[in-house]
GURO-186817 format. One record per residue (C-alpha): residue number from 1; z, y, x. Coordinates in steps of 0.1 Angstrom, whole numbers. Layout:
[rec NUM; [Z; Y; X]];
...
***
This chain:
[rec 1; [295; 82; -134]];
[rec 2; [283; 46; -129]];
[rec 3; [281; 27; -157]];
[rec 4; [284; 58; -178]];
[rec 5; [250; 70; -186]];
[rec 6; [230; 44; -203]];
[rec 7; [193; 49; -214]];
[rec 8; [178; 68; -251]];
[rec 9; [146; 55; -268]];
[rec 10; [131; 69; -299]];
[rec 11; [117; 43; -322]];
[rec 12; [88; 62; -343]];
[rec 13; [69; 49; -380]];
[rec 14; [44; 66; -394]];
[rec 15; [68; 59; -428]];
[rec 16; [101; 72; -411]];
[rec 17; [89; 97; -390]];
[rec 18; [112; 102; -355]];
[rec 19; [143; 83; -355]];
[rec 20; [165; 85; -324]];
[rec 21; [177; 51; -309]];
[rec 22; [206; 45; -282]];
[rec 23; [218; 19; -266]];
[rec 24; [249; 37; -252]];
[rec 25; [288; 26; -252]];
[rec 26; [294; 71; -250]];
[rec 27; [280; 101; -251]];
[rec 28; [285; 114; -219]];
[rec 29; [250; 125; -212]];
[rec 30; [246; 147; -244]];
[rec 31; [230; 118; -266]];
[rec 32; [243; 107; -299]];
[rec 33; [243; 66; -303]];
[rec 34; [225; 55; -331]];
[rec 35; [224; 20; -339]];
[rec 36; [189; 5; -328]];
[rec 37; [161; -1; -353]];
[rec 38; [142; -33; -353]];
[rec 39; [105; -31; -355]];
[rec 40; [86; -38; -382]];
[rec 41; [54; -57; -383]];
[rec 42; [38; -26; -395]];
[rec 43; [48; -4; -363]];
[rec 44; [25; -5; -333]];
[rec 45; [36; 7; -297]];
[rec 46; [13; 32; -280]];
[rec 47; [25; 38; -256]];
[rec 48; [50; 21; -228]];
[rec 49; [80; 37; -211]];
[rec 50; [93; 26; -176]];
[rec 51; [127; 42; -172]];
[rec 52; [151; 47; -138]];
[rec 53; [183; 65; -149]];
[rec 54; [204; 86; -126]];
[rec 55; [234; 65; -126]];
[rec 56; [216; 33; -115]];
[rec 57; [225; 14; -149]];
[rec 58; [188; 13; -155]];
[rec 59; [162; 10; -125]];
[rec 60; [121; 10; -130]];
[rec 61; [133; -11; -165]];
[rec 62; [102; -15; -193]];
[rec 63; [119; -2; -225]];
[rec 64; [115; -20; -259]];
[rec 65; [113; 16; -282]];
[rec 66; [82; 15; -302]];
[rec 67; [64; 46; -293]];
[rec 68; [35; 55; -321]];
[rec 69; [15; 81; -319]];
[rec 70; [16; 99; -353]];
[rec 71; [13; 136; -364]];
[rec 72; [54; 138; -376]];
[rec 73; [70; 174; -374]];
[rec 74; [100; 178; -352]];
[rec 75; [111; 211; -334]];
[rec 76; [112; 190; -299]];
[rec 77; [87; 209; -270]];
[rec 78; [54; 195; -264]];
[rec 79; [41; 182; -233]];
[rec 80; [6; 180; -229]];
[rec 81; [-18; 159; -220]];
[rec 82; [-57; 170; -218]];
[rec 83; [-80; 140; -195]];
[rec 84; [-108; 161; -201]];
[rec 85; [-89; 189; -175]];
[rec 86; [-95; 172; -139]];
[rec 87; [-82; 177; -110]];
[rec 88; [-77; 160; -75]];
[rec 89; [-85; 125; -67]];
[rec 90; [-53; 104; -54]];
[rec 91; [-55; 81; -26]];
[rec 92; [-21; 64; -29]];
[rec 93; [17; 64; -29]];
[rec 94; [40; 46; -2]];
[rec 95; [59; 49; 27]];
[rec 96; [59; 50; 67]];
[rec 97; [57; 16; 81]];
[rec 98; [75; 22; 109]];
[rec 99; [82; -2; 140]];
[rec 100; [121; -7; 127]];
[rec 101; [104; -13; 98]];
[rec 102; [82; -39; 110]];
[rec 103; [114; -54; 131]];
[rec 104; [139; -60; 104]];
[rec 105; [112; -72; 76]];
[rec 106; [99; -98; 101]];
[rec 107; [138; -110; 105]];
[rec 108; [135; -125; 70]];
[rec 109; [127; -160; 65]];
[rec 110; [89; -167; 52]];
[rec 111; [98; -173; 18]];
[rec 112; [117; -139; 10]];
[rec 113; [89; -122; 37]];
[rec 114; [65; -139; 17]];
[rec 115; [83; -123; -20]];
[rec 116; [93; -91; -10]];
[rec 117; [55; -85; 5]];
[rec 118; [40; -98; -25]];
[rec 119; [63; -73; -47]];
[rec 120; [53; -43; -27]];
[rec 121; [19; -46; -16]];
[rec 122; [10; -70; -47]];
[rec 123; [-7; -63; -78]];
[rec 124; [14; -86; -100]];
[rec 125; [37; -74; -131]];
[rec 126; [64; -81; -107]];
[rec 127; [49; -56; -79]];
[rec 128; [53; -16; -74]];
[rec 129; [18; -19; -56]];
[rec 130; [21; 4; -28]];
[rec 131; [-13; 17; -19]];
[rec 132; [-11; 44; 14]];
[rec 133; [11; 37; 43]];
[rec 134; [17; 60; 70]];
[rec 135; [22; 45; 112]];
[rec 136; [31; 60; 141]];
[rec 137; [7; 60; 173]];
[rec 138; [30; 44; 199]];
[rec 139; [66; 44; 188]];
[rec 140; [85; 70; 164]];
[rec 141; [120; 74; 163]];
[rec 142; [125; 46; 143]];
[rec 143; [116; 24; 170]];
[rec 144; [140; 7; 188]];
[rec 145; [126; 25; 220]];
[rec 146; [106; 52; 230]];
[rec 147; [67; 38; 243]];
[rec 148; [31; 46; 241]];
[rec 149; [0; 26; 249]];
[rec 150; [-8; 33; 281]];
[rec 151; [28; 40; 299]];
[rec 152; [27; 43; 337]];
[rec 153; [52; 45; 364]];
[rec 154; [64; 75; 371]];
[rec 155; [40; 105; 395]];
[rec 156; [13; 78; 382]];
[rec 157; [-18; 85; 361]];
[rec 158; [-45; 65; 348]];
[rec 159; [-71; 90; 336]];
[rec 160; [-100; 61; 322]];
[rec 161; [-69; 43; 308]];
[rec 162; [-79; 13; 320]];
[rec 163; [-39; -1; 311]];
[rec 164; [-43; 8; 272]];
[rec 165; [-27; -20; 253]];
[rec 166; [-15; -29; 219]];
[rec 167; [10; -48; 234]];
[rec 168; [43; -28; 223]];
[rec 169; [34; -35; 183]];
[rec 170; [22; -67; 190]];
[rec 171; [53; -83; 183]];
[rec 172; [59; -74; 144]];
[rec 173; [43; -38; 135]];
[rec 174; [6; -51; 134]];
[rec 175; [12; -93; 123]];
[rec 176; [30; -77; 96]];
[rec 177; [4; -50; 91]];
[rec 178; [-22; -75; 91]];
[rec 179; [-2; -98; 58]];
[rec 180; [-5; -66; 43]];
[rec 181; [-40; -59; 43]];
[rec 182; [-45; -96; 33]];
[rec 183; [-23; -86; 0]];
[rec 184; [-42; -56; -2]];
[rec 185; [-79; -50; 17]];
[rec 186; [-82; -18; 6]];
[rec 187; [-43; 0; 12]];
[rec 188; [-48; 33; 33]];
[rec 189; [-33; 37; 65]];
[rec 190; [-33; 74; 83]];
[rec 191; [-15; 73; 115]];
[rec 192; [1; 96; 139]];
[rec 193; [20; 101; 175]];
[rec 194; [53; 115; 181]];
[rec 195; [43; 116; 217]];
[rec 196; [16; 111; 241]];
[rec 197; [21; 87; 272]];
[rec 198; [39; 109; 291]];
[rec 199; [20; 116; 320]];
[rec 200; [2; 136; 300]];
[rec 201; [32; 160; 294]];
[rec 202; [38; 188; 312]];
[rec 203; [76; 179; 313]];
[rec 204; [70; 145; 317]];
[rec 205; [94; 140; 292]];
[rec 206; [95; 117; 259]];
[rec 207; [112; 147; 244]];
[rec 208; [100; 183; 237]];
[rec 209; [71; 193; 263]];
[rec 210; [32; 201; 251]];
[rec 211; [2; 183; 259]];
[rec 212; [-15; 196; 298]];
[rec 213; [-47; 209; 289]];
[rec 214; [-66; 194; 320]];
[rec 215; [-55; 160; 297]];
[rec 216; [-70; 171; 264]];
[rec 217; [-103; 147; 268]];
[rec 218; [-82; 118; 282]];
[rec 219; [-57; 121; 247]];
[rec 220; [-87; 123; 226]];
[rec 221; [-103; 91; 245]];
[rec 222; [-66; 78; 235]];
[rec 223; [-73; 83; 195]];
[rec 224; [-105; 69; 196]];
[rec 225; [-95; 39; 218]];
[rec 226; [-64; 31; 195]];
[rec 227; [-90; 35; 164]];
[rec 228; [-112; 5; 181]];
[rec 229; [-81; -17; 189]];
[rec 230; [-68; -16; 153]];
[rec 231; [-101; -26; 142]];
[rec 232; [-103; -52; 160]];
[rec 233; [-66; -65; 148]];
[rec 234; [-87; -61; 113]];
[rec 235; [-68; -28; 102]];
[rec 236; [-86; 0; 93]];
[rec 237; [-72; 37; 100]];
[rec 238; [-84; 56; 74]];
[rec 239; [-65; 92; 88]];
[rec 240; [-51; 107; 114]];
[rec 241; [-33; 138; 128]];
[rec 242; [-29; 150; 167]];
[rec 243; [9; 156; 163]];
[rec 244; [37; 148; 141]];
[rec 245; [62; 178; 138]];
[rec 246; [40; 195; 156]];
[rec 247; [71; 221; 160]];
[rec 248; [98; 202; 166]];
[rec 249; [106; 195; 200]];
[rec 250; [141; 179; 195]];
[rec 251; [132; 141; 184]];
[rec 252; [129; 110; 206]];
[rec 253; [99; 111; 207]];
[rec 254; [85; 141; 203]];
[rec 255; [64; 171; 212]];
[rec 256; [55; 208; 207]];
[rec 257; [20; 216; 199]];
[rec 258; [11; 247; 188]];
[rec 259; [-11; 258; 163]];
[rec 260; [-36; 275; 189]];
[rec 261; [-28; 238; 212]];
[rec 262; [-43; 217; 180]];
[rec 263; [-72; 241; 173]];
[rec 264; [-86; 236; 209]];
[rec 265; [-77; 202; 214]];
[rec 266; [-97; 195; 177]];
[rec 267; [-127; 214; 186]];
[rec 268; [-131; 209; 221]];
[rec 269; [-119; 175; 228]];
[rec 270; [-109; 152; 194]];
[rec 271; [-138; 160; 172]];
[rec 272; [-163; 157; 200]];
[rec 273; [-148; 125; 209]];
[rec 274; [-150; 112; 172]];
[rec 275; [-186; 123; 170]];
[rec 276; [-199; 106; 198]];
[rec 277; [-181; 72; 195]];
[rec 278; [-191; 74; 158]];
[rec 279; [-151; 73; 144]];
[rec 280; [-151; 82; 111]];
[rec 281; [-112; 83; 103]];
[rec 282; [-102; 112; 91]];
[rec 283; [-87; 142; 112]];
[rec 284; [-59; 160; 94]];
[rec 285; [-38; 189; 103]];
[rec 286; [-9; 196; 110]];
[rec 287; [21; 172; 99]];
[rec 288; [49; 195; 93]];
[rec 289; [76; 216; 69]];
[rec 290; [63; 234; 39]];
[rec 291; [74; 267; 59]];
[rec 292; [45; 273; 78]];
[rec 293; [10; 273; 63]];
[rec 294; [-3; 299; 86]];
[rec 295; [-2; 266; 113]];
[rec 296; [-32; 246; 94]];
[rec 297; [-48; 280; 78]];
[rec 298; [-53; 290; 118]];
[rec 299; [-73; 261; 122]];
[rec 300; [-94; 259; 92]];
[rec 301; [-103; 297; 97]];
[rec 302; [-119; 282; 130]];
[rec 303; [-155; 272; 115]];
[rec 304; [-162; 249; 146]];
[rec 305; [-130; 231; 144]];
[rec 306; [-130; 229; 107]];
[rec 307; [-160; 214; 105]];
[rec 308; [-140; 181; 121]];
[rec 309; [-111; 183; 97]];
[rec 310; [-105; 162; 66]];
[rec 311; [-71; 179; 59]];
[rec 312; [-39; 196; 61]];
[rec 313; [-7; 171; 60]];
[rec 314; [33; 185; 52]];
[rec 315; [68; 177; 49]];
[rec 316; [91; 195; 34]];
[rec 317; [124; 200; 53]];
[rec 318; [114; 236; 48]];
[rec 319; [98; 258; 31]];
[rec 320; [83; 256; -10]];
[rec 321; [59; 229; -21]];
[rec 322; [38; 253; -32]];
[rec 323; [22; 259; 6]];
[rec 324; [0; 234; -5]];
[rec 325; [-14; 247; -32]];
[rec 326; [-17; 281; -9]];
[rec 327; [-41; 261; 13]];
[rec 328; [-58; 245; -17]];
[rec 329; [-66; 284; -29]];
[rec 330; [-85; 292; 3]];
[rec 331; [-100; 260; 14]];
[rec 332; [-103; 240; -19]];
[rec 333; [-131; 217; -3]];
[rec 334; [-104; 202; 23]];
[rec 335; [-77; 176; 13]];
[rec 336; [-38; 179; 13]];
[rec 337; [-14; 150; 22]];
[rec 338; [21; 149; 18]];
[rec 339; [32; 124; 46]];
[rec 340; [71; 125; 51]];
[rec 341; [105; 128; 29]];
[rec 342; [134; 117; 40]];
[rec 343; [166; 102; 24]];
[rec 344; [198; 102; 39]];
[rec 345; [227; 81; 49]];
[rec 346; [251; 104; 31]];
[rec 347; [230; 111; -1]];
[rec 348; [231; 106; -36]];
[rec 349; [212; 88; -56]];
[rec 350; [209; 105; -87]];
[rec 351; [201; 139; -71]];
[rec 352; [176; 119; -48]];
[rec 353; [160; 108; -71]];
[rec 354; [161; 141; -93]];
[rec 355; [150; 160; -58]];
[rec 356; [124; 140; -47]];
[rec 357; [108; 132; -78]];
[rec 358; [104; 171; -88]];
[rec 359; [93; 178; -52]];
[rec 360; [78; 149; -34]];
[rec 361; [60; 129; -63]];
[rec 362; [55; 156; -90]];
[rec 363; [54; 187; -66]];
[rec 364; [27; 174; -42]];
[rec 365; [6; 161; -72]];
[rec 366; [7; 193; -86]];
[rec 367; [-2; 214; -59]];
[rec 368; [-31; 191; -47]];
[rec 369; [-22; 167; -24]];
[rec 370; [-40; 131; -29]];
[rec 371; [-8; 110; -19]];
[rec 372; [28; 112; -18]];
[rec 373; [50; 91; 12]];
[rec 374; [87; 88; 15]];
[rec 375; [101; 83; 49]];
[rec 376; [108; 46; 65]];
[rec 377; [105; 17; 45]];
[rec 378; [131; -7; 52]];
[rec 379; [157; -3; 81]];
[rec 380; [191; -24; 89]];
[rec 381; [226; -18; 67]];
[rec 382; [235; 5; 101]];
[rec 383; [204; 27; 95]];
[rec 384; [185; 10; 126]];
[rec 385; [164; 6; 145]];
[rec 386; [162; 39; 163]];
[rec 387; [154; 52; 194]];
[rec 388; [183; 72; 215]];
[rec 389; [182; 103; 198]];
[rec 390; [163; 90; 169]];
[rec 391; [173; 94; 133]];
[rec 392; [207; 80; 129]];
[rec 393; [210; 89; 93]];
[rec 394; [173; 79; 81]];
[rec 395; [178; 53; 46]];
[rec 396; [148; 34; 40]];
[rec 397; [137; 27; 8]];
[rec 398; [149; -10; 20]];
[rec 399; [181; -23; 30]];
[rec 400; [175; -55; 50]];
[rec 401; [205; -76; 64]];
[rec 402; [222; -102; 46]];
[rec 403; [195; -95; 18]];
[rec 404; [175; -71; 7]];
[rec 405; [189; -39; -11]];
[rec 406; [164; -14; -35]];
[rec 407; [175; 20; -23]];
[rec 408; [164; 57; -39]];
[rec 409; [135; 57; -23]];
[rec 410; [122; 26; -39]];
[rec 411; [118; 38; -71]];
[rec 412; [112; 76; -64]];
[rec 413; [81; 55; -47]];
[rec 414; [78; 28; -71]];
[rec 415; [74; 53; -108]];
[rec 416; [41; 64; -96]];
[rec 417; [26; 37; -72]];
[rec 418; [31; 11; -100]];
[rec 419; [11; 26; -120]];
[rec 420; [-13; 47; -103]];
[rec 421; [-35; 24; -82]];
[rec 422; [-57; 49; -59]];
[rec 423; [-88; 66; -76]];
[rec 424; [-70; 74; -102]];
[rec 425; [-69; 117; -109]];
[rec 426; [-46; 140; -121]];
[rec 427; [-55; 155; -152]];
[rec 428; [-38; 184; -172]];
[rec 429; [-1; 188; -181]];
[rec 430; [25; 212; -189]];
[rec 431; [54; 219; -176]];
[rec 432; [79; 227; -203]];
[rec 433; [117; 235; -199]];
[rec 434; [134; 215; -174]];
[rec 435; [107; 184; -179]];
[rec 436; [87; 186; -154]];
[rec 437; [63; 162; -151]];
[rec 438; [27; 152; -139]];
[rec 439; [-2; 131; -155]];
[rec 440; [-33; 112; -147]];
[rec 441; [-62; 92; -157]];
[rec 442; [-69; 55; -142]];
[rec 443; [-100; 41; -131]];
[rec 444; [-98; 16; -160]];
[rec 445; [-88; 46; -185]];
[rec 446; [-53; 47; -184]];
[rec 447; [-29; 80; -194]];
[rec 448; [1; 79; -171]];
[rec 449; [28; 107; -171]];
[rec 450; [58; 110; -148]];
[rec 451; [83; 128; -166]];
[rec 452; [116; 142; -142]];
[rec 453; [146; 156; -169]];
[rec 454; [161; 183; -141]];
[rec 455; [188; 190; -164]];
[rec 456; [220; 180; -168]];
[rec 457; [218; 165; -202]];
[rec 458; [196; 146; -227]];
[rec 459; [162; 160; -237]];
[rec 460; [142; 153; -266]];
[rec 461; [102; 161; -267]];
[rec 462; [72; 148; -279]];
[rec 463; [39; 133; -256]];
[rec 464; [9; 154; -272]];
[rec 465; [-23; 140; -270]];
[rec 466; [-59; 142; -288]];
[rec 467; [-36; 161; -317]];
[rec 468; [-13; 136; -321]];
[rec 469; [21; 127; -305]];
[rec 470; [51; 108; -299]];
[rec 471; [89; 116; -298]];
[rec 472; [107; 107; -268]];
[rec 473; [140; 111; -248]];
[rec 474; [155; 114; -213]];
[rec 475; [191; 116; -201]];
[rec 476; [200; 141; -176]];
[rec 477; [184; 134; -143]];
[rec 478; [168; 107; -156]];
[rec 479; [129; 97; -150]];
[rec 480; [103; 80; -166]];
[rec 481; [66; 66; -162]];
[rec 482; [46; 68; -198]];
[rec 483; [16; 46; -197]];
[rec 484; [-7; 54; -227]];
***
């Protein structure tokens, strides 16, 4: 359908009323073309429109539609907006930084490094501002080899891990970390392991295997010592969790930890260990599908070791979005993260972005998590790095070999961090018909509201607000950031 589905606008006068405007050769989305109305000096635009259709023949492009609000009767549904209904804070939107990442960024010259860092971490018209990233502890599977930070030789311990080093990402995960925070002091980072060195393992095994209990105080010493180091390097770790996929033995790296495994080791070993060497990143839970919120609802049902936790952190590989809002309704006073989506090799990029917008962006935001993060950020045009047995099929939101290539995940990313710098909170909206959508209130008083059209063709409704409204259109699977 390339080429196919072009973007609708609705060009609104207080003396026309709602007039619908297209700039489409056909009508193969379900929209009439109209020809386009040229504003008058009397019309005044209230409100911009960012639009990414699902065809790719428009991507994150400003539209020129004058958007007034007015009080005009049409028989379109409402959404609406209410700022003076509050609800979570948001910390950011972003991606995993991870050390493939790192690699194949840092294989750029300095003047497209320079660019391309300036356009995502940047606060510039130009820039989709990414404000949270996520970073593995040690190397994740889309490393191009399996380490931690204190690897011995084999039957070989070193219990006051007098051999901890850096030195694995010294290479291009933390320089490059460290331009970033330059860009932008105050990005959050939360950061996790896929394994621990692996003398610690009872299977002494980078894959599968738990955590030996008689290790617990040496892994939280671990944390607290990789929490100093970064420091040092001048990057700040705002969160962390003990395990990523804490029930998934099968990646490279990886490890099992059960939810009765996490509870002790937060209670008797991490949180002690934060507490006494003063840490104040953030412990979250968990780190896994949507499928299982009796794993993090263990844990916070444990007053000693909730008293250490910040959080509860998902995926969803499994399971509904709304097991975060489940969590939210019996411990509203801790946070919700969603750290980890996925897109794939094989996928598509309409229903991507259709997906991962209804889920990721406007189904976290809606069931209380304070950021949203896709998968890897950039990888090579053969999906690498990875480690053996790493994701072979992971697409990052970057293509980087001859040049750079904007991918799905760009702008499922890009439609909310561009617009909603952290701070900002999600205020009241409702969800009507096959629009769903999500809305929020700036720190310098800005309306934003992410609109998703899940259905299959064009959909007209009007933006209600204070009593009045404007008229508006999306094509079939097609998204849009409102900025009022």
């Amino acid at each position: 359908m390339k080429g196919k589905l072009f973007f609708l606008f609705v060009v609104i006068t207080f003396s026309l009323g709602n007039q619908n405007c297209s700039k489409s050769n056909n009508n193969s989305n379900g929209t009439t073309p109209v020809i386009p109305v040229t504003p008058t000096s009397s019309q005044t635009n209230n409100v911009d429109f960012w639009l990414t259709s699902n065809d790719q023949s428009v991507l994150l492009q400003k539209q020129n539609g004058i958007l007034s609000f007015a009080t005009i009767v049409n028989n379109n549904p409402f959404i609406d907006v209410d700022s003076t209904q509050i609800f979570q804070t948001i910390d950011g939107f972003g991606f995993t930084l991870t050390g493939g990442s790192a690699y194949v960024i840092n294989q750029l010259n300095n003047t497209d490094k320079t660019n391309l860092l300036q356009e995502l971490f940047g606060t510039s018209t130009t820039s989709i501002s990414i404000s949270y990233l996520r970073i593995s502890i040690g190397a994740s599977d889309l490393n191009a080899s399996v380490f931690s930070y204190d690897d011995m030789p084999s039957g070989q311990s070193d219990l006051a891990l007098a051999n901890f080093s850096l030195s694995n990402d010294m290479t291009d995960l933390i320089p490059l970390l460290k331009q970033i925070v330059a860009i932008n002091p105050n990005i959050k980072i939360i950061a996790t392991p896929w394994s621990p060195p692996l003398w610690m393992k009872d299977n002494n095994s980078s894959i599968g295997g738990s955590l030996l209990s008689n290790y617990y105080n040496q892994y939280a010493q671990y944390f607290v010592k990789y929490i100093q180091a970064m420091q040092l390097q001048g990057i700040k770790i705002d969160a962390i969790t003990p395990q990523n996929e804490p029930l998934n033995p099968s990646n490279n790296p990886s490890m099992i930890m059960l939810a009765s495994d996490e509870n002790n080791f937060i209670k008797n070993s991490l949180g002690p260990a934060f507490l006494a060497a003063s840490i104040t990143t953030k412990i979250i839970l968990y780190d896994h599908n949507c499928d299982q919120p009796t794993f993090p609802l263990t844990i916070l049902a444990d007053a000693a070791s909730s008293a250490f936790v910040s959080g509860s952190a998902f995926h969803l590989y499994a399971g509904n979005i709304n097991a975060l809002s489940t969590v939210h309704s019996l411990y509203p006073n801790k946070q919700l993260y969603f750290t980890e989506q996925f897109t794939q090799s094989s996928g598509n990029f309409g229903a991507d972005l259709m997906w991962h917008l209804k889920n990721v962006i406007i189904g976290s935001m809606r069931n209380w998590s304070c950021n949203a993060l896709e998968w890897n950020l950039a990888n090579d045009p053969t999906y690498g790095p990875h480690t053996v047995g790493g994701c072979t099929t992971c697409k990052g939101a970057l293509t980087i070999g001859s040049g750079i290539t904007r991918n799905v995940g760009y702008y499922i990313i890009a439609h909310a961090s561009k617009f909603i710098p952290a701070g900002s909170i999600r205020i009241y909206s409702n969800i009507s018909g096959s629009l769903n959508n999500v809305a929020f209130l700036t720190p310098a008083g800005k309306k934003i509201l992410i609109v998703e059209n899940d259905g299959l063709s064009a959909s007209s409704f009007n933006i209600r607000f204070n009593g009045k409204w404007v008229s508006s259109a999306l094509p079939g699977g097609a998204v849009a950031t409102y900025i009022f």
